[in-house]
C-alpha positions in Angstrom: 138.0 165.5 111.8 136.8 167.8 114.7 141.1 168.0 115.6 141.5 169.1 112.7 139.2 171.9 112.5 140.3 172.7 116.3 144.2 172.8 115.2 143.7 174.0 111.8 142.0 177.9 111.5 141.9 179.0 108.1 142.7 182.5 106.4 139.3 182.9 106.3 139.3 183.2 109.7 141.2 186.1 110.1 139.8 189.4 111.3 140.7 191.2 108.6 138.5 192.1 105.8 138.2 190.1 102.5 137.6 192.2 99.4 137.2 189.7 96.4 137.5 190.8 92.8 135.6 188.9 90.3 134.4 189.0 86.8 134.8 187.1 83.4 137.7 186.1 82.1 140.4 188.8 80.9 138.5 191.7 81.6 141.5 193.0 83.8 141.4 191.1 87.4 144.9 190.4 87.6 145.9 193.9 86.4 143.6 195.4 89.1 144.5 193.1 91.9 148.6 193.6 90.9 147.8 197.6 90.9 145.9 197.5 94.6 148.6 195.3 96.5 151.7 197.4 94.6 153.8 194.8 92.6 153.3 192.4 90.0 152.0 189.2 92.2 149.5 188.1 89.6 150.1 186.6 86.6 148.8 188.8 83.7 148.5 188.0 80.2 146.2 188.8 77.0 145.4 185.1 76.8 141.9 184.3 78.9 141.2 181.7 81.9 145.2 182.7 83.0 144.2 183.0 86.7 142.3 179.9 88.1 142.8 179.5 91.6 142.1 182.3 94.4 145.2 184.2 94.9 145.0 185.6 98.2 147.3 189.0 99.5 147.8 191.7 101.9 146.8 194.4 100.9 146.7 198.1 102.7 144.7 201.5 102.0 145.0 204.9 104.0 146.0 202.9 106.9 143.7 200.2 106.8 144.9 196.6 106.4 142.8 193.6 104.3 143.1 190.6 102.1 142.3 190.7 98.6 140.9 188.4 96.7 142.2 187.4 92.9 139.9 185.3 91.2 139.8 183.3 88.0 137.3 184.4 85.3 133.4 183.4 85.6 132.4 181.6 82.4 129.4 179.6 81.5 131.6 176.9 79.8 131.5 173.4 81.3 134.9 172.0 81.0 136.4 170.6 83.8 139.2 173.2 84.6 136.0 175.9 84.0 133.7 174.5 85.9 136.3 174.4 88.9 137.0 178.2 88.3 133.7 179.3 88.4 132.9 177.3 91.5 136.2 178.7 92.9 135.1 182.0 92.2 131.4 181.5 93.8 133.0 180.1 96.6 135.2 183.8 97.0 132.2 185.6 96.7 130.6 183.8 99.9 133.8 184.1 102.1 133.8 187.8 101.1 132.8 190.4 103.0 133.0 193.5 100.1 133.1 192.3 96.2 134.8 194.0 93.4 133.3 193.2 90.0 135.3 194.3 87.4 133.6 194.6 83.7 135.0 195.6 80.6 134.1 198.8 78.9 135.5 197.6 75.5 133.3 194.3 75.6 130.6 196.1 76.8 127.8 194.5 78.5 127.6 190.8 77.9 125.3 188.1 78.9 127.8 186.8 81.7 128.1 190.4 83.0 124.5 190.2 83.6 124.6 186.7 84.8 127.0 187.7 87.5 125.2 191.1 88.4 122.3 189.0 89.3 124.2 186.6 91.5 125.9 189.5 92.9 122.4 191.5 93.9 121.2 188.5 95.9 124.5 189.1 97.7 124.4 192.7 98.5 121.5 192.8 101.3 124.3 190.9 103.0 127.6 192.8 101.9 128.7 195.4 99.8 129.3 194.8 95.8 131.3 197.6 93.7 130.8 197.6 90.1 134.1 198.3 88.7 133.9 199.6 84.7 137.3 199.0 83.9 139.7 200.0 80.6 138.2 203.5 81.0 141.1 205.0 79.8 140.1 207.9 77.9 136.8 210.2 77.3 136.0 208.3 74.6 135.1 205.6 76.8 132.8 207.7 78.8 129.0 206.9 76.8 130.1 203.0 76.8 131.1 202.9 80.3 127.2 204.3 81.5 125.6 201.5 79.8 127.1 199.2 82.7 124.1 201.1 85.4 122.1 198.7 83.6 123.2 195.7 86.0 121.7 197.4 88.9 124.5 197.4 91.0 124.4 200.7 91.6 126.9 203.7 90.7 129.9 202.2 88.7 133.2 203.3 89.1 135.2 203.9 86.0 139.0 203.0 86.4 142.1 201.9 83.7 143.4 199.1 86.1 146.7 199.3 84.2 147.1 203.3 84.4 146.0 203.2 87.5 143.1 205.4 86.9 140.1 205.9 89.3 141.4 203.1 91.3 142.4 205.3 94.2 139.0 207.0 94.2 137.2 202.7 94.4 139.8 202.1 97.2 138.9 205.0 99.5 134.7 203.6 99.1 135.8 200.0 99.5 137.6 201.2 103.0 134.5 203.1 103.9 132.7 200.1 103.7 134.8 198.1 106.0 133.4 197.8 110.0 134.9 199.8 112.4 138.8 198.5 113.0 139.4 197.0 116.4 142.1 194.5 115.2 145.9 194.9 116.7 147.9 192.8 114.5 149.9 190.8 117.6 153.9 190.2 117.4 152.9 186.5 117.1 155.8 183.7 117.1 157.3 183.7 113.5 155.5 182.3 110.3 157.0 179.3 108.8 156.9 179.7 105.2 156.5 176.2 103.2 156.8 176.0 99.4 154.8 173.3 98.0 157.1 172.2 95.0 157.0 169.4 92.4 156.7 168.4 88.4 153.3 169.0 86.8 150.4 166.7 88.2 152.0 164.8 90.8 149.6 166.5 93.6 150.5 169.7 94.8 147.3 171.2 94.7 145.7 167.8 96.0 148.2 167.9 98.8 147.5 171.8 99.9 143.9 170.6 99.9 144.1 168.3 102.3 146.1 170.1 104.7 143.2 173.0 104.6 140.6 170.5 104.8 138.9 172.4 101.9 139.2 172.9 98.0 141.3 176.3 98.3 143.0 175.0 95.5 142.0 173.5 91.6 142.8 170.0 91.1 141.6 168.3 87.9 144.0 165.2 86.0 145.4 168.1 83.4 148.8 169.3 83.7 149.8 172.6 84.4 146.3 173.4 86.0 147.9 175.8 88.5 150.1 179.0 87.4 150.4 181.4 89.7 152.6 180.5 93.3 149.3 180.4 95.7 150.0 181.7 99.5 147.4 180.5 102.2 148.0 181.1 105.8 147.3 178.8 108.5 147.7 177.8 111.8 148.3 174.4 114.1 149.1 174.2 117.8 149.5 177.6 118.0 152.1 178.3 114.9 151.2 180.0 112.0 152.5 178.6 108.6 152.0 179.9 104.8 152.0 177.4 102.8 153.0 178.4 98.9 151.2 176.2 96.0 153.2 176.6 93.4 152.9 175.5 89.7 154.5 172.4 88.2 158.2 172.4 87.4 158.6 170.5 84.0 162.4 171.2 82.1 163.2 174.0 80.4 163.2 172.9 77.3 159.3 171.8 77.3 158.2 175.7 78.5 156.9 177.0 75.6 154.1 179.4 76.5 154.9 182.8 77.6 152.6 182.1 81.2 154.0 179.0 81.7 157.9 180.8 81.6 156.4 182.7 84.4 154.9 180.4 86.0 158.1 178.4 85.9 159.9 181.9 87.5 157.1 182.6 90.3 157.7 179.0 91.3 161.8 179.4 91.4 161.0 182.6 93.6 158.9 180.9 95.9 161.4 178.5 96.7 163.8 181.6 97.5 161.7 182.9 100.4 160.6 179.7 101.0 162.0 178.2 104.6 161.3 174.4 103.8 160.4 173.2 100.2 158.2 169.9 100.8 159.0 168.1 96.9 156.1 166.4 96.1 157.0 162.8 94.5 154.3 160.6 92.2 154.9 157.3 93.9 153.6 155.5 90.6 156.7 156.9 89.0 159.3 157.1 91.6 162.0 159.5 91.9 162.7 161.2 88.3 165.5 163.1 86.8 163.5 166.1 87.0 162.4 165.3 90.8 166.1 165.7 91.5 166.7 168.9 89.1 163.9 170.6 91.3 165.0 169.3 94.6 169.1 170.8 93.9 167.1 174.0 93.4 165.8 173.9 96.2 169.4 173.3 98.0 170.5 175.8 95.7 168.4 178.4 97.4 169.2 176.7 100.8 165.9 175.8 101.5 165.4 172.8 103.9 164.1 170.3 102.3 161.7 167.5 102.9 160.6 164.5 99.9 156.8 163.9 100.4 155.9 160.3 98.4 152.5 160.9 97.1 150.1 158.9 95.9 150.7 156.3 98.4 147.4 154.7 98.0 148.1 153.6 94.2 150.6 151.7 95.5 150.1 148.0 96.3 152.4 147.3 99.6 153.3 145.0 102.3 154.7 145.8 105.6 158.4 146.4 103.8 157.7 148.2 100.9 157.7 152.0 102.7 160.9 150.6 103.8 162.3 149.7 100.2 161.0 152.5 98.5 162.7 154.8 101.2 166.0 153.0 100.7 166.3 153.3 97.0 165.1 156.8 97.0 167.7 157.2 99.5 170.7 155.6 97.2 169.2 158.1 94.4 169.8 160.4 96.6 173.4 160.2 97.4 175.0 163.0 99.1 171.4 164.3 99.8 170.4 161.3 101.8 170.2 163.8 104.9 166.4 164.9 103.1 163.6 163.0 105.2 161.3 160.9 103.0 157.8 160.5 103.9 154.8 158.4 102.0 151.7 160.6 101.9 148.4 160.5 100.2 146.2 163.7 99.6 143.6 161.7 98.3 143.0 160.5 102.0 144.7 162.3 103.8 147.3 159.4 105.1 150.2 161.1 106.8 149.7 164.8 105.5 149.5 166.6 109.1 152.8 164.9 110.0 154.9 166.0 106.8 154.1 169.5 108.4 155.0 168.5 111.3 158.3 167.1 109.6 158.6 170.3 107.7 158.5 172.4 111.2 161.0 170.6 112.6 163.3 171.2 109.8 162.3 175.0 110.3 163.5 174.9 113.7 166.9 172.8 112.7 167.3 175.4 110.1 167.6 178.2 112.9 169.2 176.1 115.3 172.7 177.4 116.9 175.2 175.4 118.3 177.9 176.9 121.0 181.5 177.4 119.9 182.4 175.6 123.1 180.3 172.9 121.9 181.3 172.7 118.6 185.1 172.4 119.4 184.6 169.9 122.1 182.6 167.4 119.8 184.2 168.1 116.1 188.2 168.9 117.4 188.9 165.2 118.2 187.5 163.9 114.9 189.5 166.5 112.9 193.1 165.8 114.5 192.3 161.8 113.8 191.7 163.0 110.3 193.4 166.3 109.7 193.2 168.1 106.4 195.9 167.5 103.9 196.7 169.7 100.6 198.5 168.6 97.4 201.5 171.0 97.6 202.4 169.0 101.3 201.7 172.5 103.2 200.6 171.3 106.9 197.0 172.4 108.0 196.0 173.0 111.2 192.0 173.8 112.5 192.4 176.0 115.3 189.0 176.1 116.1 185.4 175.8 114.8 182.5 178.3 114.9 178.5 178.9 113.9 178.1 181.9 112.5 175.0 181.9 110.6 171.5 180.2 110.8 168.9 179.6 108.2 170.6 178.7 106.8 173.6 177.3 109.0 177.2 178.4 108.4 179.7 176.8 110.2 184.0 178.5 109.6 186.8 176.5 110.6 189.9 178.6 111.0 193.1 177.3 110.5 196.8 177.6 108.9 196.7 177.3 104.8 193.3 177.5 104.8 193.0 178.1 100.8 194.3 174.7 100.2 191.6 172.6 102.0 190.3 170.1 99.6 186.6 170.3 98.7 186.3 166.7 99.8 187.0 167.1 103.3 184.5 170.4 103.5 182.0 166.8 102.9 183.6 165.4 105.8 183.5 168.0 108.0 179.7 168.3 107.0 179.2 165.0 107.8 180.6 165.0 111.1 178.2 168.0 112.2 175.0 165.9 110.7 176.4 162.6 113.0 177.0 165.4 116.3 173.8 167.6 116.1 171.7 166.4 113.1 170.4 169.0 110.5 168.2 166.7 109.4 166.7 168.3 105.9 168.9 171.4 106.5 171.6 172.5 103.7 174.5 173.5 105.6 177.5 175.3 104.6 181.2 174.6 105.8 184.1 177.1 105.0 187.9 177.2 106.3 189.4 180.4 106.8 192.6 181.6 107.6 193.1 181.8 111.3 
């Protein structure tokens, strides 16, 4: 454990400020927390409990850089996915350093408001806590909005989240309250972005968990328990990583709900700016239909690509059955047996470090560049033993073969009658480069053009 902690440093860590924003549910969180980092990041809808997790940003004021701090809503209700929301949201308010709390004019002031104020006070010998009366959108508002000095957390600022009203005013005191800046954000080697991806309750969260040693995330049996795409940086060795939760991926014909359409689109968009998608796979059930819709989307997007097997704990094994499982997932596969499979479990942790380690590599064969000299002496042979033919006859002839893109790689062939290469031998060509330099996990792309 102590390795961990040594190679591991979470975002908490960082030297920025944290400014959390908490509250009950649907009182305007999201709207806020969308307004102060400048694009819609947040999911926000009129339905309550909609946020659940901590969704952490960037966030920048009159110069000076911090992390904010989404939360879900603070109830008193003692389900299981409530319970975990509040405790997720207690849990923000410790690792903070300032505290938004965002009521709601409209609501007035309600038993939880007061609940929370009183939590809050104990906190605010020890950092600073901003009462934010929000939905103040008009003068109307104005005699409502006073009751809220009543918590005792001192004088309230009155914003409209959505209009963006007083919110500039709240940003320039929550600055004032940050220490003195004597961070220099360093040119540090380059972040390796890994979307966590996979149908409903098969892990995800679990598996994000494990690799932060801590409960960053909710995880509870009931599907579709995470919405929003969840970044969380992190370091090991030396490299820094962002590692993207993302919610479940069922088929399009089960999303019903406006949030989880959303949901479904944050996760597709997470995959696009994503380096490495790691596809989390229930062992219990094997590799599904839908595993493979979600894992062509991520080759769609050129992602690399790496299958983690989860659950591997359920499963009762002897010393072949890794080896079996990996061979018919592989034969499932197909043309996508270049993916690495790996048997994890989040539950205890078996293997989880190294399918990070896994997905770096495939982050480094992903930006990986090959030599034209190279290139032509190892693939040049193999294509004159096995030249390309066309239907109409018309000779073809690969003059020579170059690299000329990475992340992902793109490798042109010039030669005569290029336009009549068969897709079929674009395969082979692509299979010759995997046997010669590998691309393990890596899409790659082949083209012929005219020399």
């Amino acid at each position: 454990m102590q390795a961990i902690v040594q190679n591991f440093e979470s975002v908490s860590n960082k030297m920025k400020p944290v400014v959390a924003i908490v509250g009950r549910p649907n009182v305007g969180k999201s709207t806020l927390f969308n307004r102060i980092i400048g694009r819609r990041h947040a999911i926000v809808d009129d339905q309550p409990g909609v946020t659940r997790d901590r969704n952490i940003q960037d966030a920048e004021w009159c110069g000076r850089e911090f992390l904010l701090v989404d939360t879900g809503g603070y109830t008193r209700e003692e389900d299981t996915i409530s319970a975990a929301v509040r405790a997720q949201a207690l849990r923000a308010v410790e690792e903070a350093d300032v505290i938004v709390f965002v009521c709601d004019v409209r609501a007035g002031v309600t038993d939880v408001d007061i609940e929370v104020a009183e939590i809050l006070r104990k906190q605010a010998a020890h950092k600073k806590v901003f009462l934010a009366v929000n939905k103040v959108d008009s003068q109307s508002f104005l005699a409502e909005a006073e009751a809220f000095r009543k918590l005792g957390l001192g004088e309230p600022h009155f914003i409209a989240g959505e209009q963006g009203l007083g919110v500039a005013e709240l940003l320039d005191e929550v600055i004032k309250s940050f220490p003195p800046s004597t961070q220099k954000q360093s040119n540090e080697a380059e972040v390796v972005k890994l979307a966590v991806v996979g149908r409903p309750n098969v892990g995800k969260s679990s598996f994000v968990n494990a690799v932060l040693g801590e409960e960053r995330q909710i995880v509870t049996e009931i599907a579709g328990t995470t919405r929003d795409s969840i970044d969380t940086e992190f370091r090991r060795y030396g490299r820094q990583f962002i590692l993207i939760d993302t919610a479940g991926l069922r088929k399009r014909a089960k999303v019903e709900e406006d949030v989880e359409f959303f949901s479904t689109t944050r996760t597709e968009k997470a995959l696009e700016r994503a380096d490495v998608a790691i596809v989390i796979i229930d062992a219990t059930q094997g590799l599904e239909r839908q595993d493979m819709r979600i894992i062509n989307m991520a080759i769609e997007r050129k992602c690399g690509v790496l299958i983690a097997i989860n659950k591997w704990d359920l499963i009762e094994k002897d010393a072949k059955t890794a080896e079996a499982f990996t061979e018919a997932a592989q034969a499932q596969l197909k043309a996508l047996s270049y993916l690495p499979i790996i048997t994890v479990s989040a539950v205890t942790k078996q293997r989880v470090f190294k399918a990070i380690d896994l997905a770096e590599e495939i982050w480094q064969a992903r930006r990986h560049r090959i030599e034209t000299s190279v290139l032509n002496r190892a693939l040049l042979p193999e294509i004159q033993r096995s030249p390309p033919w066309s239907k109409s006859g018309k000779e073809i002839k690969v003059k020579y073969i170059t690299q000329l893109a990475t992340e992902p790689p793109l490798f042109a062939l010039y030669a005569s009658n290029a336009k009549l290469v068969q897709g079929s031998y674009k395969k082979y060509v692509e299979r010759l480069i995997r046997e010669k330099f590998g691309f393990k996990g890596v899409p790659i792309e082949v083209q012929f053009r005219q020399k």
